[in-house]
N, C-alpha and C positions, 0 to 999 in steps of 0.2 A: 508606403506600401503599395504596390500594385494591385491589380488582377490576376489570377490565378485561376486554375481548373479546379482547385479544392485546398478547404481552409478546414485543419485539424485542430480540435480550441482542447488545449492542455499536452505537455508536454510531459505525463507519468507513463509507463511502463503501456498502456494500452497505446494511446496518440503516436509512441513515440515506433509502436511495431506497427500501424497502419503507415505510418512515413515510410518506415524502411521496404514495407513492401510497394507502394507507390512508387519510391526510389530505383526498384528495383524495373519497375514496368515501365519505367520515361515518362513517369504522371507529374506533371507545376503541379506543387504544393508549398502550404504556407503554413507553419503551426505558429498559432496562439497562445502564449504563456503568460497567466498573470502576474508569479512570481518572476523573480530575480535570475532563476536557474530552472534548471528540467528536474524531473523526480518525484514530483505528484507526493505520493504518501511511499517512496522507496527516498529511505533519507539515510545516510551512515556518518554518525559519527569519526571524527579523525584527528582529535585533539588528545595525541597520548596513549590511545587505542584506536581499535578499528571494533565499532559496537554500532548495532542496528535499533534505531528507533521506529521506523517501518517493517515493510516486509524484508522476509528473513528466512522461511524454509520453503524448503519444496520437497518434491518426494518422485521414485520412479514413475508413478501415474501422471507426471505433469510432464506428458511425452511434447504437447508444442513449446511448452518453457525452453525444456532439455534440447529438441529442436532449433532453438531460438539461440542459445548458447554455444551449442556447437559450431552452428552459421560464424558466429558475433567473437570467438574464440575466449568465450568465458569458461574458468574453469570452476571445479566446489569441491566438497571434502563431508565428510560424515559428521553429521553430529555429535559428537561426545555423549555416551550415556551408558558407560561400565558402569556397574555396580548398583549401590543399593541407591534406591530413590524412595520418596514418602509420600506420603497422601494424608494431609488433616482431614476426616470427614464429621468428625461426630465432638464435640467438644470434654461430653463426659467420658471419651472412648481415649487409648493408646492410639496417637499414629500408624497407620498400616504400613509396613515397610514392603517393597517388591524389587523385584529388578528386570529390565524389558527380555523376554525371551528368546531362547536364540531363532534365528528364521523372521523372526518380526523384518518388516519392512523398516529400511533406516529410511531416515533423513535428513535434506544436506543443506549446506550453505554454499553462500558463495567465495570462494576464496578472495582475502583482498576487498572484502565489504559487497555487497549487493550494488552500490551506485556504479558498480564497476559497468554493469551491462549497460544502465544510464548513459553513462559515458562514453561506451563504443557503439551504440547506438547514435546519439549526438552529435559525436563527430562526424559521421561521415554525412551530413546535411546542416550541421551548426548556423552555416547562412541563412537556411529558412526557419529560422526557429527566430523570432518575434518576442523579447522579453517585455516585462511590464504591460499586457496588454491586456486590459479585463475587456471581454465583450459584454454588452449589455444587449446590444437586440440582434432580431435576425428577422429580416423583411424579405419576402417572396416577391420579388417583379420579374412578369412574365418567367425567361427560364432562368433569373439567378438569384442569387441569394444577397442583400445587402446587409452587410455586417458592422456593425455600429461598436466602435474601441474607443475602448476611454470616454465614452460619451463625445466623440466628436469625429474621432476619423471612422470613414465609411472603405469597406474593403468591398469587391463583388466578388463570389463564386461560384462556379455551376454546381460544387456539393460541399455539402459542411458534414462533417462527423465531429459531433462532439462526444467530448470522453471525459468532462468533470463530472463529478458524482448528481445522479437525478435529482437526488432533494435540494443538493444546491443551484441546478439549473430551475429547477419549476420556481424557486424564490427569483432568483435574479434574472433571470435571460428573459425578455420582452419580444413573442412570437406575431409575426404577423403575414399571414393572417394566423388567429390564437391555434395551439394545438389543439388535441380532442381533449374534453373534461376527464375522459377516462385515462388516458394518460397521465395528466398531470397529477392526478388522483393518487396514483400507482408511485408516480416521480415522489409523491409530499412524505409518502408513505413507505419508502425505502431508506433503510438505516444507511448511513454511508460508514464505510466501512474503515475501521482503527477512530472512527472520530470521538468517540470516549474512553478510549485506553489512556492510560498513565505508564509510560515503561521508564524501569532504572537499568540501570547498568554500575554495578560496585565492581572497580578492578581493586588486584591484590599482588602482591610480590612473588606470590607462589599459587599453587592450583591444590594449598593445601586440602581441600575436600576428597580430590582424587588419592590424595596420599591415604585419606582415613577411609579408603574405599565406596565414599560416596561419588555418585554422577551427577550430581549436583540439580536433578528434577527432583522439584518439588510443588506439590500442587495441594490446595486447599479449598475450601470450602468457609473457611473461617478467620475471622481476624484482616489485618492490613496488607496482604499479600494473596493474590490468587496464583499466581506459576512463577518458578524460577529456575534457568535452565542455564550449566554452562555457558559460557561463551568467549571460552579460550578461542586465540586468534586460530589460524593454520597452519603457522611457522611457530605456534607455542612458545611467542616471545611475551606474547600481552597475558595473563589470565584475568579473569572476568567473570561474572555473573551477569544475567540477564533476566528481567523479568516485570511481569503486570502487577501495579498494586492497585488496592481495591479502591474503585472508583467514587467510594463513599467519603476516602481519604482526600478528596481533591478539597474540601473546603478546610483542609488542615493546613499549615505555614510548610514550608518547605523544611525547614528543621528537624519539623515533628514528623514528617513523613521519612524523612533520613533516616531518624528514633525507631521510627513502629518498624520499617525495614530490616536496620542492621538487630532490631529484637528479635524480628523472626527469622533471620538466616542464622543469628547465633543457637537461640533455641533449636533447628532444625539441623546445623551442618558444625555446630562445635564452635568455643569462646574464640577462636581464630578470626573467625568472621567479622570480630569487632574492628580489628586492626584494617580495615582500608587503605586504598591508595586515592581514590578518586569515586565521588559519586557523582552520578550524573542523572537527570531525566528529563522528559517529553509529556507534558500533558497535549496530546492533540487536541482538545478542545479550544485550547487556546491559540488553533489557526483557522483565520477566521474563512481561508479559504475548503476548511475540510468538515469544521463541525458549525451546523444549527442550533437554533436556540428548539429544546423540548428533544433532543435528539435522545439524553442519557435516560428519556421514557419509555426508548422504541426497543422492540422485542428483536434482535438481533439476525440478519439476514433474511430478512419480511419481502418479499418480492422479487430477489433476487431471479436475473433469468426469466423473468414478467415473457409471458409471449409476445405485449406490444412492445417489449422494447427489440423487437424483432423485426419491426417493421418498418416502411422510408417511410416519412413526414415531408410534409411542404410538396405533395406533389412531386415525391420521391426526389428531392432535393436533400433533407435531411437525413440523418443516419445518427442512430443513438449508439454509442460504444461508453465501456469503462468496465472495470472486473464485476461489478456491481450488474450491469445486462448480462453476464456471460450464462449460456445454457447451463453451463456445468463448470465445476469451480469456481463460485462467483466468489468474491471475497479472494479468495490467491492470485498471487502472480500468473498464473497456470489460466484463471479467468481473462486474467486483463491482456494476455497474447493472443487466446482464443479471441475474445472480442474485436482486439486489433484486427485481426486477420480479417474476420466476419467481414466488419467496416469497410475494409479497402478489397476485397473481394467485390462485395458493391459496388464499388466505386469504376471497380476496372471494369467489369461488367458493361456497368450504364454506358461509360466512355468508350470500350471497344463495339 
């Protein structure tokens, strides 16, 4: 690895919009990617279907996303949700049936899976994307940054933006000289985001729910499923269910989790439901790059958009990005292109 003018550590949906706009400005840049491939916590299934274990909607308010897609020639498509949909709220109560109103704002997917933007993103700089590389420190001398991979190779850069989630940078990334207590404070204490979800995905032969006038939302309060929402392809070649089961379920066998699943979409969407074609799931806890240990205790979106994380470090060498900083949408896609942009805003700044 060389030297560079700026080193972006993580290659998911934020890292991967501060590149492209760098790209865009004639900025050397180098990303750093622990994993094997790009996609952060945007991860799409493609074995038999096209089904999202990360993120997955967006809505017309997430105008830099939309922004971001039209540039990158991504397209999407509405959500599915005619008909009647339920809500378990009360155990000794009847299900509430509803159906969304007309006027309601929709919202969409991406046609062709979400890794799509990943993807045309990537390619157009794949050379500077760096697999396999965990950083462990970041040392400030005089004006650059040395960056310490794998524990052994040393990169230089005049800025770093990192975009892995805070609570897992204040664990592992070794600053020097250290950052403020109150940041890291802030960092320990940020949920990072999808990293205690469980999502399935049941495909089937047919979209029989829609046939029986269901939209296939369903949301609860009780028992081994909290949301389950279509997720028929765009070409409505695949049908599919998708959804979060309750987190309480993760210390159950993967069987039993299958069980408690296909009991509640039967009870909820009709005996059709039994017959399957494929079940599939994701406990993100079990990537050790996205969840901590004490994490399934944190109160959900706790710091999000922090105003320090607003701020350069190291002597305005550092730059904090990831959906998780974003002012506004943290937690969405919509966060993590916001944040991008921030970052590399900075960045051209300093350098111009």
């Amino acid at each position: 690895m060389n030297d560079c003018s700026v080193v972006i550590i993580g290659s998911g949906l934020s890292g991967l919009t501060s590149a492209f706009e760098l790209l865009k400005n004639d900025i050397d840049f180098t990303v750093l990617e622990v994993k094997k491939e790009p996609g952060g916590r945007i991860q799409t299934e493609r074995s038999g279907l096209i089904g999202e274990y990360g993120a997955t909607w967006f809505g017309p308010q997430h105008t830099e996303l939309i922004k971001l897609f039209n540039e990158t020639g991504v397209k999407a498509f509405e959500q599915f949700r005619a008909g009647k949909s339920t809500f378990y709220y009360d155990p000794k109560a009847q299900p509430h049936h509803y159906e969304y109103p007309e006027g309601e704002s929709p919202s969409f997917r991406v046609a062709d899976g979400t890794d799509i933007i990943i993807q045309n993103l990537a390619d157009r700089f794949r050379n500077k994307i760096q697999f396999k590389k965990r950083v462990t420190s970041l040392e400030l001398v005089g004006d650059k940054v040395n960056i310490e991979v794998n524990d052994e190779e040393v990169l230089k850069a005049d800025y770093v933006i990192t975009t892995i989630p805070p609570r897992l940078f204040s664990e592992r990334i070794h600053c020097v000289p250290e950052i403020s207590n109150d940041l890291m404070s802030i960092m320990s204490e940020t949920p990072t985001w999808m990293s205690s979800s469980i999502k399935f995905i049941v495909s089937y032969q047919t979209p029989f729910w829609r046939k029986k006038g269901y939209s296939g939302s369903v949301l609860s309060q009780l028992g081994s499923v909290i949301e389950v929402y279509d997720h028929t392809d765009v070409h409505e070649r695949n049908f599919a269910l998708m959804g979060f089961i309750n987190p309480n379920f993760r210390s159950f066998s993967q069987g039993e989790r299958i069980k408690a699943v296909l009991d509640f979409l039967v009870k909820s969407l009709g005996e059709e439901a039994a017959n399957y074609k494929t079940y599939k799931e994701k406990d993100w806890s079990g990537d050790e790059f996205v969840f901590t240990k004490g994490e399934e205790r944190m109160i959900p979106k706790t710091n999000y958009g922090h105003p320090l994380y607003q701020q350069k470090y190291m002597n305005g060498r550092l730059i904090i990005s990831g959906t998780e900083t974003s002012e506004s949408f943290g937690g969405y896609m919509e966060g993590a292109v916001i944040s991008g942009k921030r970052a590399a805003k900075k960045v051209i700044a300093a350098l111009s």
